[in-house]
N, C-alpha and C positions, 0 to 999 in steps of 0.2 A: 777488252776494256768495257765494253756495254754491258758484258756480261755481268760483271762485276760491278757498276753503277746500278743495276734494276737489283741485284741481290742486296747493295747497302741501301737502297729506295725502299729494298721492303719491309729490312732490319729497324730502318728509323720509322717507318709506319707502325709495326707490329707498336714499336714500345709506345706510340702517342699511344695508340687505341687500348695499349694498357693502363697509362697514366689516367686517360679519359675515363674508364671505366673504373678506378682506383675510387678519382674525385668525386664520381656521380653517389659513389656506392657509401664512401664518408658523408654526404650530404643525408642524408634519409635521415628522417628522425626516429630516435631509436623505441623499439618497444617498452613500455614499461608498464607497471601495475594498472589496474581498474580500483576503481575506488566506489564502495558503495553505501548510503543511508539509508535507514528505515523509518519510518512513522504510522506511529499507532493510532487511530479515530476510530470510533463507532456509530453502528447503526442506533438510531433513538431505542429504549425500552419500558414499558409499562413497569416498571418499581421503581422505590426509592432511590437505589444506589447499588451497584454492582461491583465491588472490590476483587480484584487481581493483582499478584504480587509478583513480580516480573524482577528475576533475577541474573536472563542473560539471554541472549540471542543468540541462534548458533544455523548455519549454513552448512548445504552438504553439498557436492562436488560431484559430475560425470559417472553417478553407479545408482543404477537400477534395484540393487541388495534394501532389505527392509531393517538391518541391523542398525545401530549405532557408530560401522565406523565409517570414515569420511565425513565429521562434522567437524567446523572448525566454529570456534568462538569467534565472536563480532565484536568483544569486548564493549558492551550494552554503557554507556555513560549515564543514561535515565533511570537505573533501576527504582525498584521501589514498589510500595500499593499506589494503586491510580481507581479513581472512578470513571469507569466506563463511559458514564453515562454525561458526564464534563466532556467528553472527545467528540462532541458531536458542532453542528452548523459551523464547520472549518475549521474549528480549536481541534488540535492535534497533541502528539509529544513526541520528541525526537529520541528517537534509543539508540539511532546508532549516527555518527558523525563520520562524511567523509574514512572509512576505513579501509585501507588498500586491501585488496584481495586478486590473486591471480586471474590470469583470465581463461576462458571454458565455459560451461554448462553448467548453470546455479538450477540444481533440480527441485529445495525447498529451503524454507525460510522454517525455523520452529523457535518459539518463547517457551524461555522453563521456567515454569513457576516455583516458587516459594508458597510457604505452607498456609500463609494470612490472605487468605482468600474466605470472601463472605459476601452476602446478598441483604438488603432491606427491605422488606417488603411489608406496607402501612405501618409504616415505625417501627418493625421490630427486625431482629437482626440474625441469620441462619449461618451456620455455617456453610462455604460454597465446598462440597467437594468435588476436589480434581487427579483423584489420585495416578490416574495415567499421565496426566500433562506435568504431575512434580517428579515423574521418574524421566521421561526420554522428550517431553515437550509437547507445545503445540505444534503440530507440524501443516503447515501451506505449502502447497504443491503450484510450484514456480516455473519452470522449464524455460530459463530465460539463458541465450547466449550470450555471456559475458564478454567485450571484447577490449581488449589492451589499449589506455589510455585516455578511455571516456566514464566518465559520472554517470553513475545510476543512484535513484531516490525510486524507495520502493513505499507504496502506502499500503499499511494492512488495515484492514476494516474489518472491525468484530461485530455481526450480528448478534446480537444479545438475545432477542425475542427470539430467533432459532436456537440459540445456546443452551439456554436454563432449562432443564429438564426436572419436575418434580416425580421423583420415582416412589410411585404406587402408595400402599398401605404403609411405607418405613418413613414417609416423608419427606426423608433425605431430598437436599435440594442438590441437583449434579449439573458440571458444566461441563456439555458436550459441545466444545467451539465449532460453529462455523464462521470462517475465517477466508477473505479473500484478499487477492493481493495484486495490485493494478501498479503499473510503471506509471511516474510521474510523468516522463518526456512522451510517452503515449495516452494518456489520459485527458479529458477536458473537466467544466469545472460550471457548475451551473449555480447561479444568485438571483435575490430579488426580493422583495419586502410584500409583505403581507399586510395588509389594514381592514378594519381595526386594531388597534393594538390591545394591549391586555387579555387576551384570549389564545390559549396555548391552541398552537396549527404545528402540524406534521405536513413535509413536502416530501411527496414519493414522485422519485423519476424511475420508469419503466420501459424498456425496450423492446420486451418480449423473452428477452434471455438475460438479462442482468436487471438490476432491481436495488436502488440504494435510496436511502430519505435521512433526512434532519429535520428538528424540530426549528421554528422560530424565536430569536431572541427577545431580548425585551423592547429592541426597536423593530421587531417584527422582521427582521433581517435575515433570511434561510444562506445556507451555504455547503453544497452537495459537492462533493469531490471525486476521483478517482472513478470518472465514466467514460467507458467506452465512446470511440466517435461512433454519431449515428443519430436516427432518431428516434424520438421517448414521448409516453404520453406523461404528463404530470401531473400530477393528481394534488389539491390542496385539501387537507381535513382539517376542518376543527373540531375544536374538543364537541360532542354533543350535546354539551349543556348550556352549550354559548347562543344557540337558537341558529347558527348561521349554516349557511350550505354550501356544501362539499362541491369546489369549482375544478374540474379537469381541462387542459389545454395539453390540444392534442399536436403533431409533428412540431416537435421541440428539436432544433438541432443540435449536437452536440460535437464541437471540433476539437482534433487533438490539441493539446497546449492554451488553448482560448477559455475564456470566460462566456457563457453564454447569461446576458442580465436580462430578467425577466420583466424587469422593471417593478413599475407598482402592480399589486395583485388585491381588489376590492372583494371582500366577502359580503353576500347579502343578504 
C-alpha cells in the first residue's frame, strides 16, 4: 500500500511540473521581426549645391562574398534628387521608415543612384559622375547585430568635401563617397549658437578618430549629430572675411543618446 501511494505521489508530481513548465513556456514573448530606419545628413561643402538621385536602399545579410547576392530592398519611401548640402546643422531626410527585416548581421547599408546626379560650383552646373554607384550602390560597411524585436535608426553622413573628386586634365567631376554610418541609440548629439550672427561659421567636432561639422544657421544655431561618446575638441571657423577668430574648446563631452549644448559661443 505505501508502495503504491509514493508511486501515485510521484505520478501527480511529474504532471504539475509538466503543467508548470507548459505555462512558463506560453508566457515568454514570442520572437518577432526587427525593424529598421535610415536617415541621410551631410557633412558642410565648399560649392553651391550637390545633387544625388537616390532610388533605393538596399541591405545585405551574414556573407562576407563581394557579389551582389544577399541584398534585400528597404523599400526607400524618400526617393528622389536631394541637395546635399540642405542635410546639414540636424536637417536630415528619412529614406527608410520603421521597415521589418529579420534579425542577424546587417554587414552594409548601400544607396543606388539614379542617373540625375550633378554638382554647382560658382553658379554653373557639371554633371556628377557615379558610374559605379548607379550599377551595384553606395556601399557602408555596417557590421551591426541585428536582434529580434528592437528598432534600429541608422544615420548615414555623406562627407562631400571627401567625395568630389575632380579628375585630372578631362575634368570630369566624380563622386567617390565617403559615407559613414552611426546608430542612433548609440550616438550623442552636440548644439549651441554662434554670435555674431550674419557671418557664415563652420563647427567641427574632433576626437582624434571621428571628425564630423555643420555649418550655422541664420540664427547662428549649429547642430552635429551622430558622434561617438567621448571627448572632442571643437573647433569654431568663420568665414575669413568676417575679420573674426577661429575659437577652439577643448574636452567637449559627448554622451550616448544626450544632447550636449554648448550654449552661446562669442567670436572676437
Amino acid at each position: 500500500m505505501k508502495k503504491y501511494f509514493n508511486l501515485s505521489y510521484l505520478w501527480m508530481l511529474s504532471i504539475l511540473i509538466i503543467l508548470i513548465s507548459c505555462n512558463e513556456k506560453s508566457t515568454d514573448a514570442p520572437e518577432g521581426p526587427a525593424s529598421i530606419s535610415i536617415r541621410l545628413m551631410d557633412d558642410p561643402g565648399d560649392y553651391d549645391n550637390v545633387f544625388i538621385d537616390i532610388v533605393d536602399v538596399m541591405v545585405k545579410y551574414n556573407t562576407d562574398s563581394n557579389d551582389n547576392s544577399g541584398w534585400q530592398s528597404l523599400e526607400a519611401i524618400n526617393t528622389g534628387v536631394y541637395d546635399l548640402l540642405e542635410l546639414t546643422g540636424g536637417v536630415d531626410v528619412l529614406l527608410v521608415d520603421n521597415y521589418e527585416i529579420e534579425a542577424g548581421t546587417l554587414q552594409q547599408i548601400r544607396l543606388v543612384l539614379g542617373d540625375q546626379n550633378s554638382i554647382v560650383i560658382d553658379g554653373e552646373e557639371f554633371p556628377l559622375n557615379t558610374p559605379s554607384a548607379q550599377q551595384s550602390g553606395l556601399k557602408i560597411q555596417v557590421n551591426q547585430d541585428i536582434d529580434p524585436n528592437l528598432n534600429y535608426t541608422f544615420l548615414l553622413d555623406f562627407v562631400v568635401e571627401e567625395s568630389i573628386v575632380i579628375a585630372g586634365n578631362s575634368g570630369n567631376i566624380n563622386l567617390k563617397p565617403v559615407l559613414r554610418a552611426s546608430l542612433e541609440a548609440t550616438s550623442g548629439f552636440l548644439t549651441g549658437t554662434v554670435l555674431p550672427l550674419g557671418v557664415a561659421v563652420e563647427v567641427t567636432a574632433d576626437n582624434g578618430i571621428d571628425q564630423a561639422s555643420a555649418f550655422t544657421d541664420e540664427n547662428g544655431i549649429f547642430f552635429i549629430s551622430g558622434l561617438t561618446a567621448g571627448i572632442y575638441t571643437v573647433t569654431v571657423t568663420p568665414d575669413p572675411a568676417s575679420g573674426l577668430t577661429e575659437l577652439v574648446i577643448e574636452n567637449v563631452e559627448i554622451v550616448t543618446t544626450e544632447t550636449t549644448d554648448l550654449g552661446e559661443l562669442l567670436l572676437e
